[in-house]
DORO-829411 format. One record per residue (C-alpha): residue number from 0; residue in one letter; x, y, z negated. Coordinates in Angstrom, 2 decimals, padded with zeros to 5 digits. Example, Ala and Ser with C-alpha at 12.3 -4.5 7.8 and 13.67 -1.06 7.14 Angstrom:
<nodes>
k = 0	r = A	east = 012.30	north = -004.50	up = -007.80
k = 1	r = S	east = 013.67	north = -001.06	up = -007.14
</nodes>
This chain:
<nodes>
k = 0	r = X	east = -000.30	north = -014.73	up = -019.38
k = 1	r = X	east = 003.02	north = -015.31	up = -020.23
k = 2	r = X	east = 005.49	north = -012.74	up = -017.71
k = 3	r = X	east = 008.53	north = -015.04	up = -016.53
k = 4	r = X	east = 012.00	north = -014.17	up = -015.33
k = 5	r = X	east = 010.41	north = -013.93	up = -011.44
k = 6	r = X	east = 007.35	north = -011.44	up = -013.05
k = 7	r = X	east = 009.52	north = -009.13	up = -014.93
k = 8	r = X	east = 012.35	north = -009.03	up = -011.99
k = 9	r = X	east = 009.22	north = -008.22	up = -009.71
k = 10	r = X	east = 007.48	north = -006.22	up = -012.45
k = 11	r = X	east = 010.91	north = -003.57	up = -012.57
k = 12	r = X	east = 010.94	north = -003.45	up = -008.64
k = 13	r = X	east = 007.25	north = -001.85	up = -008.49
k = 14	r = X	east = 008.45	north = 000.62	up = -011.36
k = 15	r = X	east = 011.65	north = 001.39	up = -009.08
k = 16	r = X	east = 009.76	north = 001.66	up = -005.88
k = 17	r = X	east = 006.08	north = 002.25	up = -006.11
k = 18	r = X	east = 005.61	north = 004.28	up = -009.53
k = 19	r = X	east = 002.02	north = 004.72	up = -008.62
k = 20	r = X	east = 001.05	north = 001.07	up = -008.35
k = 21	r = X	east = 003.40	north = 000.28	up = -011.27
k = 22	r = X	east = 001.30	north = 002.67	up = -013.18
k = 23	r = X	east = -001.79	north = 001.34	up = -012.26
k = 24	r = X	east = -000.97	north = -002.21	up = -012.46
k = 25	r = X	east = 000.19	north = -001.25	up = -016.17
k = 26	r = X	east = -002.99	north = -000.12	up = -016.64
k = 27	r = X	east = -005.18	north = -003.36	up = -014.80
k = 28	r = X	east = -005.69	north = -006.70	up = -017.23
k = 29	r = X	east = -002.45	north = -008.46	up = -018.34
k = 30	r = X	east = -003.80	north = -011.50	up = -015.83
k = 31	r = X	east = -004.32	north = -009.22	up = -013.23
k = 32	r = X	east = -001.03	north = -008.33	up = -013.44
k = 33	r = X	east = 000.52	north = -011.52	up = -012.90
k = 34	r = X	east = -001.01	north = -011.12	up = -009.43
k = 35	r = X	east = -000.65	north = -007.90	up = -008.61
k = 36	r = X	east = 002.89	north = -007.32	up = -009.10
k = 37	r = X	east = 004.29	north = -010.45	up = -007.19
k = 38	r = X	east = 001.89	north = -008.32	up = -003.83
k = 39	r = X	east = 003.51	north = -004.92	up = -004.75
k = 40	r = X	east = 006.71	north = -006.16	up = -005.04
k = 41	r = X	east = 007.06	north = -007.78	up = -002.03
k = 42	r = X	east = 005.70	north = -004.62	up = -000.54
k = 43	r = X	east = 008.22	north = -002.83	up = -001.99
k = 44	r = X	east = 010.61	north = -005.11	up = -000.11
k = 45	r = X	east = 009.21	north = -004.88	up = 002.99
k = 46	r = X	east = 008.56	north = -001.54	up = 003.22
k = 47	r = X	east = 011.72	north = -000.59	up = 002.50
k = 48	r = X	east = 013.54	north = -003.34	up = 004.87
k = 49	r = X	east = 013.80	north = -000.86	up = 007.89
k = 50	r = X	east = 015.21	north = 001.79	up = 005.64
k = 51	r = X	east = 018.35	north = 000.15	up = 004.29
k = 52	r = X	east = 020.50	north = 000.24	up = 007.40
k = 53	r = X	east = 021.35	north = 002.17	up = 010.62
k = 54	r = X	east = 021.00	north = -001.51	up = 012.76
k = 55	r = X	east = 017.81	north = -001.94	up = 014.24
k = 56	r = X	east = 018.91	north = -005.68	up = 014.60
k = 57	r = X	east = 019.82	north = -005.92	up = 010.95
k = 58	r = X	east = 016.09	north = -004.13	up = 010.18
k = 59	r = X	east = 014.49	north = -006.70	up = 012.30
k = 60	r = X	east = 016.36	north = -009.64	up = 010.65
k = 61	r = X	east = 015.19	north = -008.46	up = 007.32
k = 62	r = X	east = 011.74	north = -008.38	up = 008.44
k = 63	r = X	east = 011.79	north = -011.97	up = 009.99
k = 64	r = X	east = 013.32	north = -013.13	up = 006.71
k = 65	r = X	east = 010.19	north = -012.25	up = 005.28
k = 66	r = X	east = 008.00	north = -013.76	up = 007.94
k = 67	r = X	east = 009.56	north = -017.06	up = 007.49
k = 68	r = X	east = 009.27	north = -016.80	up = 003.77
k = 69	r = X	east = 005.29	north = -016.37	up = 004.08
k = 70	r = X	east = 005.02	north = -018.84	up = 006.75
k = 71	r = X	east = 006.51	north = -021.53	up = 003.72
k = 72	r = X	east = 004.05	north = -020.44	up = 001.75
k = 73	r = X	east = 001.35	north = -020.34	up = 005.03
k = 74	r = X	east = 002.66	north = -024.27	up = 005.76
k = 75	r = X	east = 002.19	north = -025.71	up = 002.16
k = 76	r = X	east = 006.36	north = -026.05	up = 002.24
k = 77	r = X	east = 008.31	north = -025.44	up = -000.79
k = 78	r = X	east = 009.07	north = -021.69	up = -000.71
k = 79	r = X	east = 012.73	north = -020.81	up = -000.52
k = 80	r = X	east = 013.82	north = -020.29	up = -004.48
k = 81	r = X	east = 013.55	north = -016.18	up = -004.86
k = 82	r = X	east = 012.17	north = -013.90	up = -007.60
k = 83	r = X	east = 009.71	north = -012.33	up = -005.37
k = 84	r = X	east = 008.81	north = -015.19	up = -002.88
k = 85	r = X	east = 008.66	north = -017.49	up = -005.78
k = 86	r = X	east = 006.11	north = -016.14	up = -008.02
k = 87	r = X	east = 004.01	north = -015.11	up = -004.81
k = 88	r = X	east = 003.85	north = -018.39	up = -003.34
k = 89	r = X	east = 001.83	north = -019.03	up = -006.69
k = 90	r = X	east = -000.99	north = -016.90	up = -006.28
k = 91	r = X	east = -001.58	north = -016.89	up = -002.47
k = 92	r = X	east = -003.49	north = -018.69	up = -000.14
k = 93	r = X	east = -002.62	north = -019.97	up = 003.06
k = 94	r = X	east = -005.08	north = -017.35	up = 004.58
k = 95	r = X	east = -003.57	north = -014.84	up = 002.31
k = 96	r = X	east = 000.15	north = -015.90	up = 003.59
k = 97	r = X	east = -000.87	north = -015.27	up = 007.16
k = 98	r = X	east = -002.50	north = -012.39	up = 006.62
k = 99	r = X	east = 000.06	north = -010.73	up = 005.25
k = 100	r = X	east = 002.35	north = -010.97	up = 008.32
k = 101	r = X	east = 000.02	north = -008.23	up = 009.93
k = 102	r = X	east = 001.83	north = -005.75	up = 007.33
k = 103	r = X	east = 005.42	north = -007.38	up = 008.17
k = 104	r = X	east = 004.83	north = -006.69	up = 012.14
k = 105	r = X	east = 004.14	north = -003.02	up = 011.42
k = 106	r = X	east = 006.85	north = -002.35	up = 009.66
k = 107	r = X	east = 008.80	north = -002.39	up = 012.64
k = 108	r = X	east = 007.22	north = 000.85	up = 013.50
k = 109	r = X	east = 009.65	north = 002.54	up = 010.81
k = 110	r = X	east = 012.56	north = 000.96	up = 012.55
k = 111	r = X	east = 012.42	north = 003.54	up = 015.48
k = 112	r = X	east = 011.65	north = 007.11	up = 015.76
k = 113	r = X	east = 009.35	north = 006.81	up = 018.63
k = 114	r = X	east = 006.08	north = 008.26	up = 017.34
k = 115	r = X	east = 002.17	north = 007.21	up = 017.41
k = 116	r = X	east = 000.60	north = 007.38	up = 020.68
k = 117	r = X	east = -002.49	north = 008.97	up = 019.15
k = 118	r = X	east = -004.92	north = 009.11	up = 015.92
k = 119	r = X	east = -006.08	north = 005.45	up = 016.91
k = 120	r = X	east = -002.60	north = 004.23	up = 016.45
k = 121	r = X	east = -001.82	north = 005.64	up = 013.30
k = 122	r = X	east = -004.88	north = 004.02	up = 012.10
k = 123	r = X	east = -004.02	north = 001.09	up = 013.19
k = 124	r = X	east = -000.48	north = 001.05	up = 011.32
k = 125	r = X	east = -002.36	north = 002.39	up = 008.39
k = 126	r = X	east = -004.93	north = -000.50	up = 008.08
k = 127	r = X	east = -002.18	north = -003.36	up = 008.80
k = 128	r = X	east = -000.39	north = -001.89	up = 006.14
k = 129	r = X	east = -002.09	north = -000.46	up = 003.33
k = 130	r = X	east = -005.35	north = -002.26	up = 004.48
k = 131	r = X	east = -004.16	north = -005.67	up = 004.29
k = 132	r = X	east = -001.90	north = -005.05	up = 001.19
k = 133	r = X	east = -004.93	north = -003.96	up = -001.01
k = 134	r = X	east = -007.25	north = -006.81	up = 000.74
k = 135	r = X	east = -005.18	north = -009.29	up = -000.07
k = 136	r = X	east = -004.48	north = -008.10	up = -003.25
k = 137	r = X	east = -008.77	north = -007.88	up = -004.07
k = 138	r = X	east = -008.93	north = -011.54	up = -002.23
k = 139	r = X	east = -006.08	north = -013.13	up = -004.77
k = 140	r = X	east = -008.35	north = -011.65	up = -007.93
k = 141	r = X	east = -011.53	north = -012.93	up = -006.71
k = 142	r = X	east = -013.20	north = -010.72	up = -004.18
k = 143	r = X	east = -015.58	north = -012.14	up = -002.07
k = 144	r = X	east = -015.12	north = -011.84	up = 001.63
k = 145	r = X	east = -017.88	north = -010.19	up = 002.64
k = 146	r = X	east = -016.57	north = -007.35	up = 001.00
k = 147	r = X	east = -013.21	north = -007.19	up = 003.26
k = 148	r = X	east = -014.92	north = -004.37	up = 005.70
k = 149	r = X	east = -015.31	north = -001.87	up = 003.22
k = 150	r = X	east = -012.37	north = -002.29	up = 001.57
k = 151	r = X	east = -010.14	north = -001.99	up = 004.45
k = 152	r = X	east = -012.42	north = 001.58	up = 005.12
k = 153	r = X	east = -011.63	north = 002.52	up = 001.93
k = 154	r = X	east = -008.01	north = 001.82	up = 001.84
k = 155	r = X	east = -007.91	north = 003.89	up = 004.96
k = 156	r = X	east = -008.62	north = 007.13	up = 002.69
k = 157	r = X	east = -005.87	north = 005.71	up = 000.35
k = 158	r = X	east = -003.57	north = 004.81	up = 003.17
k = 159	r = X	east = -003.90	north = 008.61	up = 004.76
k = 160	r = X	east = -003.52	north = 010.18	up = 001.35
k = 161	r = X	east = -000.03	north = 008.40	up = 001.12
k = 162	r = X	east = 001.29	north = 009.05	up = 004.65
k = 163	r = X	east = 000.34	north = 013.13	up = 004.04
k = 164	r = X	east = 002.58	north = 012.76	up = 000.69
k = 165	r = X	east = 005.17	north = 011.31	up = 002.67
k = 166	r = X	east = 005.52	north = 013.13	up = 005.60
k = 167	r = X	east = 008.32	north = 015.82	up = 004.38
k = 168	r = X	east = 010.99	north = 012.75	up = 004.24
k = 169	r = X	east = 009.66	north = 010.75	up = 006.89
k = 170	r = X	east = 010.47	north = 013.82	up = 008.92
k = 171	r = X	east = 014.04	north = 014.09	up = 006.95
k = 172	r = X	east = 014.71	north = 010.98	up = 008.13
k = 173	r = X	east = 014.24	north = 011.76	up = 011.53
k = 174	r = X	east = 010.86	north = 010.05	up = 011.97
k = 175	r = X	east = 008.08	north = 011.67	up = 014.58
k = 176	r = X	east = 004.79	north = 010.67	up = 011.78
k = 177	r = X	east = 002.00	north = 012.36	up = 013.27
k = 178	r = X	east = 001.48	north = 012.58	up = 017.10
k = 179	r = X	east = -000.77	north = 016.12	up = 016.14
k = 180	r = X	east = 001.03	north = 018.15	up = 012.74
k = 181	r = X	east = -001.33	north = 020.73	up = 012.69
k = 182	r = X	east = -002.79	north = 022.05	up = 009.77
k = 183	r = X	east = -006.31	north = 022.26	up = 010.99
k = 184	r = X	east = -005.78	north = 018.37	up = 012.01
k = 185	r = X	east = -004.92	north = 017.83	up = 008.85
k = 186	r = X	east = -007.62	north = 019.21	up = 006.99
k = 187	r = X	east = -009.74	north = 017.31	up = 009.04
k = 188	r = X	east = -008.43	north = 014.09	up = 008.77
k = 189	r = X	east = -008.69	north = 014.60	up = 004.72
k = 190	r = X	east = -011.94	north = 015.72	up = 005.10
k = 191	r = X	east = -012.90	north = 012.29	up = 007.03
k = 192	r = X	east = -011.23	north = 010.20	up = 004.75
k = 193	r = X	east = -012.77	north = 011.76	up = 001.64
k = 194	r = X	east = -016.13	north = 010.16	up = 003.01
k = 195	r = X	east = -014.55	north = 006.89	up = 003.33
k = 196	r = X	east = -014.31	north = 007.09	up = -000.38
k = 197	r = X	east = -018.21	north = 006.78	up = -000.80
k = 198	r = X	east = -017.75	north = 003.34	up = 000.01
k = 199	r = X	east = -016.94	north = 002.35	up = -003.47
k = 200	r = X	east = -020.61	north = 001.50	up = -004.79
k = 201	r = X	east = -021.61	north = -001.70	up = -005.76
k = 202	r = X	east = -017.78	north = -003.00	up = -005.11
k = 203	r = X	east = -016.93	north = -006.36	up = -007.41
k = 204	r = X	east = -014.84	north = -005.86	up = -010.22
k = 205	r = X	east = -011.75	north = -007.92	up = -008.25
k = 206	r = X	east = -012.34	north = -004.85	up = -005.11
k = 207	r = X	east = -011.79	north = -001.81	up = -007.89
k = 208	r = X	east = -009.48	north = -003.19	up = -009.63
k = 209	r = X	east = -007.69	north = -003.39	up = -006.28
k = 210	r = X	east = -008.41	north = 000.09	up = -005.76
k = 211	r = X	east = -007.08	north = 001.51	up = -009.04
k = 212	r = X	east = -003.85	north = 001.57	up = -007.01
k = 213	r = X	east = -004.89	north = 004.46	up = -004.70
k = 214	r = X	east = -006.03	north = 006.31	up = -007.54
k = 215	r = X	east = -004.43	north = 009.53	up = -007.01
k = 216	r = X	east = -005.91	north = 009.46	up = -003.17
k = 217	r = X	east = -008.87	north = 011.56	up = -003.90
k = 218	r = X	east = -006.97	north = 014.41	up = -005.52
k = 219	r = X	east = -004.69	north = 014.45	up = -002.63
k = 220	r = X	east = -006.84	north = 014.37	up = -000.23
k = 221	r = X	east = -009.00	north = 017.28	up = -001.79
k = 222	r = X	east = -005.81	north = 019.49	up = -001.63
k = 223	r = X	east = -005.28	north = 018.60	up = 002.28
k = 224	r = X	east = -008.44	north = 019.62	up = 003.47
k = 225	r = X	east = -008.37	north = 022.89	up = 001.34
k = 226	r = X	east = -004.63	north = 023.78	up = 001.73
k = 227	r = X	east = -002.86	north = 021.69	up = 004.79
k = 228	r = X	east = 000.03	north = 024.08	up = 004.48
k = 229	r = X	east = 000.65	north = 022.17	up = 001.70
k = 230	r = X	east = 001.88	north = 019.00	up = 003.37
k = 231	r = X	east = 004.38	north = 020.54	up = 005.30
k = 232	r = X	east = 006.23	north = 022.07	up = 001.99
k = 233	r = X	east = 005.65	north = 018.52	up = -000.21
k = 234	r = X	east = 003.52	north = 020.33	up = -002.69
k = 235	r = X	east = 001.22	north = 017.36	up = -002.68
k = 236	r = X	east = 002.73	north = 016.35	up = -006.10
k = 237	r = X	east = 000.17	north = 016.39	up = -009.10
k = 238	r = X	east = 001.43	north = 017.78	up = -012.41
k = 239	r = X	east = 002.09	north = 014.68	up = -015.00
k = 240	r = X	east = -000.71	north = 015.43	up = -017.17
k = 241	r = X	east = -003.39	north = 015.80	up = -014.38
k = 242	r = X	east = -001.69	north = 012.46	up = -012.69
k = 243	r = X	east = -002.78	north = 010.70	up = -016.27
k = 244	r = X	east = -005.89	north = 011.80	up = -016.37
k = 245	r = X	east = -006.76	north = 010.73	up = -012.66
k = 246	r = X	east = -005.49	north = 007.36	up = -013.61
k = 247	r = X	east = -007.32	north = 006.92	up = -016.69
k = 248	r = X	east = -010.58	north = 008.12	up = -015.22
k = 249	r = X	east = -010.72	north = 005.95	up = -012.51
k = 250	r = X	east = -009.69	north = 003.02	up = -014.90
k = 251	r = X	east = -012.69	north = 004.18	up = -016.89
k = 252	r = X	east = -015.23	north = 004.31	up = -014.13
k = 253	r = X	east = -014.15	north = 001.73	up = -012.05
k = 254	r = X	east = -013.75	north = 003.80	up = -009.03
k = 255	r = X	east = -010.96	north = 006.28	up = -007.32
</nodes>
């Protein structure tokens, strides 16, 4: 595959934004790439949509622009000409398109400050959003459907392992992220996603590759449930050589 203008624009936003996926899409088949990075960046985008202004209006009218842009692709219309949008509209699916706005609508969770109502909620927002991102992403390479279930209860693990890491600026930024901060909560919410992670056997090749992007969720999720002081301080962050190894082992055995 051949990377385009539209790849490489969407290729340096994942680097910018989402060094983790950018490292693992790096490391993924230079076709899978094609597809993957179009997904990430446009996750990029979206995620960060509610964090580049002080207007909740303006937040919500970034948002919308996106769910307009999917619904061209959703309708069979010609996309609006745009170096993420573009190259996306290539590899999805009208399914894929509409599926996608689940991750859009919430997004407008990080527009407030109000926070979850309980653990049920937060799962929820973690599923819309890291759930459908990695579905859809397995779906585009070739994952059969039957396979969306586990996926999504995997991507849970990956999804918790990311909002622990995150939770230091979220609270910077004057965000309310868990509706129960305790350490012992913690722990056990690592511990409970850790077991989500046995889901992995007998996953097609499209479903791991998928995966690779969560690949420092494990390791993360080991610390929590050993040390949930841990979260509180940020000292979730692996040291560069352990981070390589991680990704190269779970390139290696097909699993994270």
């Amino acid at each position: 595959m051949t990377f385009d203008a539209d790849l490489n624009a969407c290729a340096a936003l994942v680097r910018q934004g989402d060094p983790d996926r950018f490292a693992a899409t790096m490391a993924s088949p230079v076709d899978a790439r094609g597809i993957l990075f179009p997904l990430y960046a446009f996750n990029v985008e979206v995620s960060r949509a509610p964090w580049v202004t002080q207007e909740p209006l303006i937040a919500e009218m970034r948002l919308q622009w996106w769910r307009d842009a999917l619904d061209e692709i959703a309708g069979g219309r010609a996309p609006r000409r745009h170096e993420v949008v573009t190259p996306l509209a290539d590899i999805l699916t009208p399914d894929q398109a509409r599926g996608l706005d689940a991750l859009i609508d919430a997004r407008r969770w990080d527009i407030g400050s109000d926070p979850f109502d309980d653990e049920a909620s937060l799962w929820t927002y973690l599923d819309a959003t890291t759930g459908t991102l990695l579905w859809t992403a397995a779906a585009a390479l070739g994952a059969p459907a039957e396979e969306q279930a586990r996926l999504r209860q995997i991507a849970r693990a990956v999804a918790l392992a990311n909002w622990l890491s995150a939770l230091p600026e979220l609270e910077a930024r004057g965000k309310r992220p868990m509706h129960d901060g305790r350490p012992e909560t913690l722990a056990a919410l690592a511990k409970g996603a850790l077991k989500d992670l046995a889901a992995q056997r007998g996953l097609s090749p499209a479903s791991r590759l998928a995966l690779l992007s969560g690949w420092r969720a494990r390791g993360i999720l080991k610390t929590v449930a050993r040390q949930p002081q841990r979260v509180a301080r940020g000292d979730l962050v692996t040291p560069q050589i352990g981070r390589s190894l991680s990704l190269i082992r779970a390139r290696i055995l097909g699993k994270i």
